[in-house]
C-alpha positions as CSV (number, residue, x, y, z in Angstrom):
1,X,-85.1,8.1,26.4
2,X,-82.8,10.5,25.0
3,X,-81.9,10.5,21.6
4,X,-78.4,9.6,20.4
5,X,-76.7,11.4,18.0
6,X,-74.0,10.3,15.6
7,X,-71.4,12.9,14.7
8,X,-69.2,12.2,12.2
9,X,-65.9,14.5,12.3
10,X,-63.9,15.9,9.3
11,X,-61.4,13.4,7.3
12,X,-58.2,13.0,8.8
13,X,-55.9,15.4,7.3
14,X,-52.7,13.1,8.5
15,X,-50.0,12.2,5.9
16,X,-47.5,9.6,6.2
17,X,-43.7,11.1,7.3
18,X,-41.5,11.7,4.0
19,X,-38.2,10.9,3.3
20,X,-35.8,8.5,5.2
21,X,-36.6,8.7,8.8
22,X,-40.1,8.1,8.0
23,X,-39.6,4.8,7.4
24,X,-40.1,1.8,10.2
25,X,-37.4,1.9,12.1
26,X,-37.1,-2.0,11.6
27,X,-36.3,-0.7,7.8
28,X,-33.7,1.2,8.6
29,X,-31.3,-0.8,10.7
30,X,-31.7,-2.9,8.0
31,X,-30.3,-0.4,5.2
32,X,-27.7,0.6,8.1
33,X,-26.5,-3.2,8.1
34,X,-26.7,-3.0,4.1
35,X,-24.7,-0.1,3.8
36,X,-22.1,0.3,6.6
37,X,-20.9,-3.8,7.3
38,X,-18.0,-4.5,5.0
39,X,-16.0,-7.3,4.1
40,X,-13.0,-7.2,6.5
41,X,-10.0,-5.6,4.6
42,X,-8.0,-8.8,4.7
43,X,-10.5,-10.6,2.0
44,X,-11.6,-7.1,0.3
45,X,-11.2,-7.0,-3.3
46,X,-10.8,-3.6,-5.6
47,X,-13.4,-2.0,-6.7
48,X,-14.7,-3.0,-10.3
49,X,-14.4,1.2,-10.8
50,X,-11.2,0.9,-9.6
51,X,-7.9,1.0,-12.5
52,X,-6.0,-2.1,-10.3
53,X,-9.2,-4.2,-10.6
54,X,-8.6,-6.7,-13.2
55,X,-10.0,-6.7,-16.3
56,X,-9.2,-10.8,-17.4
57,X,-9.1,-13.5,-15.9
58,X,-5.3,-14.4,-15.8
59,X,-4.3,-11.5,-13.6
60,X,-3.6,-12.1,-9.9
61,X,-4.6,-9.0,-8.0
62,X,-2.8,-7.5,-5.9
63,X,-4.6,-7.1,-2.0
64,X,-5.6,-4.2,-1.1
65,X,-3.8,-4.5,2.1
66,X,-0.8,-4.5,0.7
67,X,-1.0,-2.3,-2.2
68,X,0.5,1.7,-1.6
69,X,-0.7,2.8,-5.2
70,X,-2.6,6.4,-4.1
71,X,-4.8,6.1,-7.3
72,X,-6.6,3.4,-5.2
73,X,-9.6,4.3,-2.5
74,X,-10.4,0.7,-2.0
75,X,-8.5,-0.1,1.3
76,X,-10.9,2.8,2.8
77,X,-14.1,2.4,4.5
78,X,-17.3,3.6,2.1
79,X,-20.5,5.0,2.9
80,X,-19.4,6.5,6.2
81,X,-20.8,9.6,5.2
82,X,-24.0,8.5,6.1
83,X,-22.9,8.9,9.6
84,X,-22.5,12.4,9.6
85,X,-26.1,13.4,7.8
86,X,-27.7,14.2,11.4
87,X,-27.6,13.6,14.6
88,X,-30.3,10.8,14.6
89,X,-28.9,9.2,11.7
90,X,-25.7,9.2,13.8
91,X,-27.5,8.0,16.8
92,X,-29.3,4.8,15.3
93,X,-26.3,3.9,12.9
94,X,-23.3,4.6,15.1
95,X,-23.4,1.7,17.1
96,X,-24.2,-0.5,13.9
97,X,-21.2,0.7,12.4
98,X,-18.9,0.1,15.5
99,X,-20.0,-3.2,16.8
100,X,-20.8,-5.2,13.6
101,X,-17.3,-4.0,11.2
102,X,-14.3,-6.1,11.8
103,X,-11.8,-3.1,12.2
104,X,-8.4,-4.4,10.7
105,X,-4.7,-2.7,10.6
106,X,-1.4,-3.5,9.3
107,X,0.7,-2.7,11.8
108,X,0.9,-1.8,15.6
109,X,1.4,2.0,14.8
110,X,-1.7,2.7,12.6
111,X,-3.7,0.5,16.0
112,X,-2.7,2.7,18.2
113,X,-1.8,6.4,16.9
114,X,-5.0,6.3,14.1
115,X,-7.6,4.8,16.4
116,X,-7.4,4.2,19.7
117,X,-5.9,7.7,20.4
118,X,-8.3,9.9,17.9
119,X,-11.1,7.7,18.9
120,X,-14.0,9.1,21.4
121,X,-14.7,6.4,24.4
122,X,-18.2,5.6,23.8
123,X,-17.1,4.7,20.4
124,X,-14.5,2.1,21.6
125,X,-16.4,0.9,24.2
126,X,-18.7,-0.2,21.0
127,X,-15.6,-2.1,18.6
128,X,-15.8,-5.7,19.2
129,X,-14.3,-7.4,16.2
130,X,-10.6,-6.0,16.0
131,X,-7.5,-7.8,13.8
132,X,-4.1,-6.4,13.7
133,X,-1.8,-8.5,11.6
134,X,0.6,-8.4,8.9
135,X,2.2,-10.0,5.8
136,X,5.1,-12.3,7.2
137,X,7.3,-12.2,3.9
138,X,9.9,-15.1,3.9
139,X,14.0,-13.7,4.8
140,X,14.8,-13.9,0.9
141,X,11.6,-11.6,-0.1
142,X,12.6,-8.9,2.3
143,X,15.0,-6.9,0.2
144,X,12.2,-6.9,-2.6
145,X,9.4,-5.7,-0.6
146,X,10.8,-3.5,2.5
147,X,12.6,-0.8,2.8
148,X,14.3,-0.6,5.9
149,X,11.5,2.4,7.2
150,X,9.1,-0.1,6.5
151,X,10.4,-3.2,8.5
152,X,11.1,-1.0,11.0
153,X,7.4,0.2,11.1
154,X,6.5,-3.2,11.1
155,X,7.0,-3.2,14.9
156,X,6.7,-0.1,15.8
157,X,5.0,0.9,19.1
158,X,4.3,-3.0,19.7
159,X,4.2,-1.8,23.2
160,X,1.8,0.2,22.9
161,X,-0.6,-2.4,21.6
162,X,-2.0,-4.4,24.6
163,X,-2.8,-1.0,26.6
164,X,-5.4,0.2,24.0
165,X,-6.5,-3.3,23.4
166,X,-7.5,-3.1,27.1
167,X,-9.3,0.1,26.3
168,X,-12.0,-1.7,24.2
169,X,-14.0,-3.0,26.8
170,X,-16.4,-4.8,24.8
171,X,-14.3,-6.6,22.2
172,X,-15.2,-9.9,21.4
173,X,-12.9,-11.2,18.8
174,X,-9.0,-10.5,18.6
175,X,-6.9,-11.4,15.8
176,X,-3.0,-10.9,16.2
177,X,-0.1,-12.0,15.4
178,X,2.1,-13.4,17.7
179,X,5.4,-11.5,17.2
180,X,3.2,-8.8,18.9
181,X,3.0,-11.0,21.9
182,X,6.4,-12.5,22.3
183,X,9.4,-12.0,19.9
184,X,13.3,-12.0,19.9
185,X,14.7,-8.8,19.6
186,X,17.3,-10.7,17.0
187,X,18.5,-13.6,15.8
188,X,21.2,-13.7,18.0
189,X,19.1,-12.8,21.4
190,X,18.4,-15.7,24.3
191,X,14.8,-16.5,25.5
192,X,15.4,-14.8,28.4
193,X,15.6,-11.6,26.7
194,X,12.2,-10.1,27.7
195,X,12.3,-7.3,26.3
196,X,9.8,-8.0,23.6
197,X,7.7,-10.5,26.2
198,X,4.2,-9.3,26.7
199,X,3.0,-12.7,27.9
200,X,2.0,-11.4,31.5
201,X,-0.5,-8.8,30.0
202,X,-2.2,-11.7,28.1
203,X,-2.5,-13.6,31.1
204,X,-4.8,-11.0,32.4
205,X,-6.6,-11.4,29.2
206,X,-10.2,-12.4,30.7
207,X,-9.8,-9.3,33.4
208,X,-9.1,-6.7,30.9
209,X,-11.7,-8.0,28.3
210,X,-14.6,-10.0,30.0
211,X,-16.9,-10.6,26.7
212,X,-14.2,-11.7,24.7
213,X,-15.6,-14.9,23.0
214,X,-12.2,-16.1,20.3
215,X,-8.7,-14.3,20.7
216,X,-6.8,-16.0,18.2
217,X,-3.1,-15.8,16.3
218,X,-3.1,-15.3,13.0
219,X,-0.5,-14.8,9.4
220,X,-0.2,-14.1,6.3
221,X,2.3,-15.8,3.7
222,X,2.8,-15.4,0.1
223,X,3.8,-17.0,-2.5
224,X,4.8,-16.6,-6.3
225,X,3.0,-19.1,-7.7
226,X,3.9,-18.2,-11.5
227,X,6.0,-21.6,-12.4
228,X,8.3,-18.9,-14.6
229,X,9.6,-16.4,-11.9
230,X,9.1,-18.3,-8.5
231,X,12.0,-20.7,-9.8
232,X,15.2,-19.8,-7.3
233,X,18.6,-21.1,-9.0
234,X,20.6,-19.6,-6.7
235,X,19.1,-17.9,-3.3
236,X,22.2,-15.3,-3.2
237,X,21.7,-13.8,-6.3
238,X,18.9,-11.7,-4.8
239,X,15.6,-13.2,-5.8
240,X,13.7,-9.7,-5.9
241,X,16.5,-8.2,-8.4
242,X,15.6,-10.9,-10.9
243,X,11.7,-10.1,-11.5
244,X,9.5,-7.2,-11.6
245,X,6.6,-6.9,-9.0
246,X,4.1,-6.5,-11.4
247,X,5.4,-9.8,-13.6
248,X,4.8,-11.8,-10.3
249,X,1.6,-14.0,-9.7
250,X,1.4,-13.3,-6.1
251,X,-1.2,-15.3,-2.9
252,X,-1.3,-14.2,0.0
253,X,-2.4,-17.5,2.6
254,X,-4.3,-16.3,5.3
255,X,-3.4,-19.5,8.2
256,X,-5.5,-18.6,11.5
257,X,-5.7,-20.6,14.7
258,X,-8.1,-20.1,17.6
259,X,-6.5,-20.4,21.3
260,X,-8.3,-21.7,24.4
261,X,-9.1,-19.2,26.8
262,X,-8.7,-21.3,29.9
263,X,-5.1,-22.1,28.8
264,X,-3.7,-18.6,28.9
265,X,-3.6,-18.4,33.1
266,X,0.2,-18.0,32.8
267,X,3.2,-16.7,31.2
268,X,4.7,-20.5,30.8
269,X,0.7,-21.1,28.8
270,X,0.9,-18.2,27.1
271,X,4.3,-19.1,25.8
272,X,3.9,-22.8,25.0
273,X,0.5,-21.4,22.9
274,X,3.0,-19.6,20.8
275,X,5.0,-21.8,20.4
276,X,2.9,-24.6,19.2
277,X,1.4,-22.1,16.7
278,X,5.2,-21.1,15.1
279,X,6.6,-24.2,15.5
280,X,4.1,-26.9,14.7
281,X,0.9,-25.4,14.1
282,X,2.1,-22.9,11.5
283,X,4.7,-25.6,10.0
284,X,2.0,-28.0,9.2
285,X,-0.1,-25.8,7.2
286,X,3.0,-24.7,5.1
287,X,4.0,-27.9,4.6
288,X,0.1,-28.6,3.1
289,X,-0.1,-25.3,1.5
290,X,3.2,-26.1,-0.5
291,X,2.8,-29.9,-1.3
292,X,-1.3,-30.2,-1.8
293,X,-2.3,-26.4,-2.8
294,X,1.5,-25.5,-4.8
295,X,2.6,-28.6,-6.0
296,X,5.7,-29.1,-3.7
297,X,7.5,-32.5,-3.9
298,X,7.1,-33.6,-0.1
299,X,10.9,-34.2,0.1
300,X,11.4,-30.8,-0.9
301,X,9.7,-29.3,1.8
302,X,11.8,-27.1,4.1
303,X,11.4,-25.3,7.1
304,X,14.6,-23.0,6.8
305,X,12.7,-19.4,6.0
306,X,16.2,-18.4,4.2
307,X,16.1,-21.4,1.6
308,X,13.3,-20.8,-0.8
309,X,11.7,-23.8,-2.8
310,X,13.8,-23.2,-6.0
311,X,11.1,-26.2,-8.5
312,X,8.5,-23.2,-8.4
313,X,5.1,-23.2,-7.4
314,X,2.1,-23.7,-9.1
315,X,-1.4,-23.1,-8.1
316,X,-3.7,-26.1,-8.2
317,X,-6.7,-25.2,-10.5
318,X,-10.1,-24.3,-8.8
319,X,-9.4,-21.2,-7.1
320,X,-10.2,-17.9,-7.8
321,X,-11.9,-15.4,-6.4
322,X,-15.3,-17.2,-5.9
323,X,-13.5,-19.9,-4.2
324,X,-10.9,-19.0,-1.5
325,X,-10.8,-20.9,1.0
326,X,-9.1,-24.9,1.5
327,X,-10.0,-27.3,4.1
328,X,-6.2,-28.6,5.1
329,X,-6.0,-32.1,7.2
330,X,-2.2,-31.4,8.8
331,X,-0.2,-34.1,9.9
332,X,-0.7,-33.9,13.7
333,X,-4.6,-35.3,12.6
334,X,-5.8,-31.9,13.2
335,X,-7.4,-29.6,10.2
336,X,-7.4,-26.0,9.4
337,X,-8.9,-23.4,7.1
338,X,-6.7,-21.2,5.4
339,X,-8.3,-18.6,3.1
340,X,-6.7,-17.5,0.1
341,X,-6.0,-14.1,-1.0
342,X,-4.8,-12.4,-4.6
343,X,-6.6,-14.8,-6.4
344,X,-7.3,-14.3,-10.1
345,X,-11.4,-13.4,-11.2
346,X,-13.6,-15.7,-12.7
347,X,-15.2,-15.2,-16.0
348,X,-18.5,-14.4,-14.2
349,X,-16.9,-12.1,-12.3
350,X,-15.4,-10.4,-15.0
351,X,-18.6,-10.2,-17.2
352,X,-20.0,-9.1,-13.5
353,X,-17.5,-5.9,-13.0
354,X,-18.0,-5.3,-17.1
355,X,-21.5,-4.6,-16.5
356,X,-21.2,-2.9,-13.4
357,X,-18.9,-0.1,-15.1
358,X,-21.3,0.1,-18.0
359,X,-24.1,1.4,-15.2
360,X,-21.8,3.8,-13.7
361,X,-20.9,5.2,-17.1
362,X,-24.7,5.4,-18.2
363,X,-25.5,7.0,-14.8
364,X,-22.7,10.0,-15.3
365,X,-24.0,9.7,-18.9
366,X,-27.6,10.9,-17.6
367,X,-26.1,13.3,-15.0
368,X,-24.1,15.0,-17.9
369,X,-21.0,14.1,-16.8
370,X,-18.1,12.2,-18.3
371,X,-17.0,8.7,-17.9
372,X,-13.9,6.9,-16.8
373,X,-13.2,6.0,-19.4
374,X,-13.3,9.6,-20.7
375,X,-12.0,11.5,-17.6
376,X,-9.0,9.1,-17.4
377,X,-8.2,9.7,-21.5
378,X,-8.7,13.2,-20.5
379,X,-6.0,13.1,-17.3
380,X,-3.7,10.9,-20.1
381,X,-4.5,14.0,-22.8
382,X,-3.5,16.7,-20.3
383,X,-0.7,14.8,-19.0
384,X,0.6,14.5,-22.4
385,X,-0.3,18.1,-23.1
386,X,1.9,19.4,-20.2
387,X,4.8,17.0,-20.9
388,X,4.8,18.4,-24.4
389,X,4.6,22.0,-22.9
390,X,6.9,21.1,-20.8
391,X,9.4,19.6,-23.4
392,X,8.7,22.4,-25.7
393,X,9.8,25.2,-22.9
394,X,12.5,22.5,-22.3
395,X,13.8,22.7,-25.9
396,X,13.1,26.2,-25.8
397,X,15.1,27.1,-23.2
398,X,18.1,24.8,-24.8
399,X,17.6,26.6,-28.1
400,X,17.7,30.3,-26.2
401,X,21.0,29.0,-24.2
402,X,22.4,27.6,-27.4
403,X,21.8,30.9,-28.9
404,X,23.1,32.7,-26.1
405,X,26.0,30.4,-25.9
406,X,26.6,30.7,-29.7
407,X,26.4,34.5,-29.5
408,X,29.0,34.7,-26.7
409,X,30.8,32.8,-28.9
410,X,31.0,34.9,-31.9
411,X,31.3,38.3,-29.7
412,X,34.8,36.3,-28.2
413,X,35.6,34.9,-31.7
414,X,35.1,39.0,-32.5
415,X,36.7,40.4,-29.8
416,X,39.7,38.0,-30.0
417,X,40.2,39.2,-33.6
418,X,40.2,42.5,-32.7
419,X,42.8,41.9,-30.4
420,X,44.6,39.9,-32.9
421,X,44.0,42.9,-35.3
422,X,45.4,45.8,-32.8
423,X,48.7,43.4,-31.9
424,X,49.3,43.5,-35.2
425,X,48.7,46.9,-36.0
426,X,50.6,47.6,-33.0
427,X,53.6,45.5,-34.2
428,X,53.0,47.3,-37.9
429,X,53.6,50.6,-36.1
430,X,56.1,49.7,-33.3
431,X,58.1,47.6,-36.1
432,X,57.9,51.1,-38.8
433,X,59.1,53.5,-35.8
434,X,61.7,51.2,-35.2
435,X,62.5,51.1,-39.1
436,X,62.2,54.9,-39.3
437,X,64.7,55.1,-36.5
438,X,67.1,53.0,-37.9
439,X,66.8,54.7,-41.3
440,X,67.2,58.3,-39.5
441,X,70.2,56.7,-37.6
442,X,71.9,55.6,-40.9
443,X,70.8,59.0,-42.6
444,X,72.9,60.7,-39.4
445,X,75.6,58.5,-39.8
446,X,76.0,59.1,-43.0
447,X,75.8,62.9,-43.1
448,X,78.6,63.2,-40.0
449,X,80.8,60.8,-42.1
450,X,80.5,63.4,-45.2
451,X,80.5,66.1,-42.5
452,X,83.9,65.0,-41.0
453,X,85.7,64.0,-44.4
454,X,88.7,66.1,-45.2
455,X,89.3,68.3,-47.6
């Protein structure tokens, strides 16, 4: 029998992959979902790095939907970056990104012309959460809030919207609202006027978008619900003229309402969906929203969007921004769930965003750079520095004019004195020649007198 012999090879030399991709890839779509889903931007809140976050608990903050201040980054996506590391990265996140983000826009126009159009297809064959909606401000809040570029914009390349949507082949959920479906090109226009009807394209709905699950319509409202300034006397004395924007205590109601699917075969479906979401649907959770929520006598309750409630509102207690949504039983027997947005911070919150910008301050602390705290004194510093610079070449440039202006002065004040003095001189002269030739005249006179006296 042969002998057996046990060889025993080196140590294994392998090492576990460094750095990011070595990790399971289980791991990683994890930190993909941790870093790259975001609240949608309808209930996103600022930043606690962020100047228009606020700092007590009184404030009501303004959305960031609906703010234009360019100080403020907190409407934009974050951590998209992380797409563009390399082309793995890229290739396990992408989809993440696309499918799981509820992509949201605040008007027809940014849809279509910042999306859909610079947008490769595979990409929006991945989007399957997509909202486009707007704020619905009352008639009597328009002239506060839009300026006429801005209503207009409102609308703007409506038609354009249900072409792309059909482009996104594997959206799920839509969110719209419903003037994008079927409006009135004016007051004064029929319902036969069609040409703002786009009821026929949503009848193809299922055929242009077979995995969508919920297609619902959707609003938002607002509110001043600061008893002070949301009291109306008289609606024609301009209710935006009498208070400043930033002295408002402003919610924005979120009212949402899913349709059936099966109900949206035809244009006459399509049409009565509308119109039980404007006219009763949309009503009743107004009317609950401004008797249970605002604290609206029922009898005061009107649904005539150019007569404002002039008691004032006032926000029941409860709700801030740890609790924003309300339950609603409407008087049809139905219920809805409107969320809530603008609402003031709670003190935990506060203490919460406190500490957070103590950590980012410590960490540009250790990384030798200044906090900002310090970089915005220092932006305040310089901008007082150049206003100063620029008031002292201001008052510079005054002084050199007034000098200039004062010198031109004296050299006319001189020069008209000259003149003065020569006219006179002149006079002096032409008024002695004249006296010389009067004297000479008399002094010839009087020598032809003696000349011709007799002897």
């Amino acid at each position: 029998m042969a002998h057996l012999e046990l060889v025993i090879g080196p140590e294994s030399t392998w090492e576990p992959r460094k750095g990011f991709l070595g990790l399971p890839a289980e791991l990683r779509i994890e930190i993909y979902n941790l870093v790259l889903i975001e609240t949608p931007k309808w209930e996103r809140r600022h930043s606690p790095l962020c100047d228009l976050c606020p700092r007590v608990t009184t404030i009501f903050e303004r959305p960031v939907f609906d703010d234009d201040d360019a100080t403020c980054n907190c409407k934009k996506r974050q951590n998209t970056g992380l797409l563009r590391t390399n082309r793995q990265i890229h290739y396990e996140a992408a989809p993440i990104f696309w499918s799981r983000n509820t992509f949201c826009f605040t008007s027809a126009k940014d849809f279509t012309y910042n999306n859909c159009q610079a947008l490769r297809h595979e990409y929006l064959a991945l989007i399957q959460h997509v909202s486009i909606l707007a704020v619905s401000w009352q008639e009597y809040q328009w002239p506060w809030f839009y300026r006429g570029d801005r209503r207009q914009g409102r609308y703007m390349c409506y038609h354009s919207v249900w072409p792309f949507l059909s482009v996104l082949e594997g959206l799920k959920t839509l969110e719209i609202m419903p003037e994008y479906i079927y409006r009135l090109s004016d007051s004064t226009a029929n319902e036969d006027d069609d040409r703002y009807d786009y009821t026929r394209l949503v009848t193809h709905i299922r055929e242009e978008m077979p995995l969508l699950e919920e297609f619902s319509l959707a609003k938002i409202v607002v509110f001043d619900v600061n008893p002070k300034t949301s009291i109306i006397i008289n609606p024609l004395n301009y209710w935006w003229k009498s208070v400043k924007a930033q002295d408002r205590d402003l919610v924005y109601v979120k009212l949402k309402r899913a349709l059936d699917l099966g109900k949206l075969t035809t244009e006459k479906e399509v049409k009565e969906q509308l119109r039980a979401f404007n006219t009763n649907f949309a009503v009743h959770v107004s009317f609950e929203v401004e008797t249970k929520l605002l604290g609206m006598a029922e009898n005061a309750f009107s649904t005539n969007p150019s007569q404002p409630y002039a008691g004032g509102y006032k926000l029941r207690e409860g709700f801030d921004d740890r609790n924003t949504s309300a339950d609603l039983k409407l008087r049809d027997g139905t219920t809805a769930t409107v969320k809530l947005l603008g609402l003031p911070i709670t003190q935990r919150t506060r203490i919460e965003n406190a500490k957070k910008r103590w950590r980012e301050d410590d960490r540009r602390k250790a990384a030798g750079k200044p906090t900002k705290w310090q970089e915005k004194h220092k932006t305040v510093m310089q901008e007082k520095q150049e206003a100063k610079r620029a008031q002292r070449g201001e008052d510079a440039s005054k002084e050199y004019q007034a000098y200039v202006e004062a010198k031109d002065a004296k050299r006319e004040a001189t020069e008209a004195r000259e003149r003065r003095q020569r006219r006179k001189a002149k006079a002096k002269e032409q008024a002695g020649l004249v006296r010389s030739e009067r004297q000479a005249k008399e002094t010839r006179d009087a020598e032809r007198k003696r000349v011709r006296r007799p002897k």
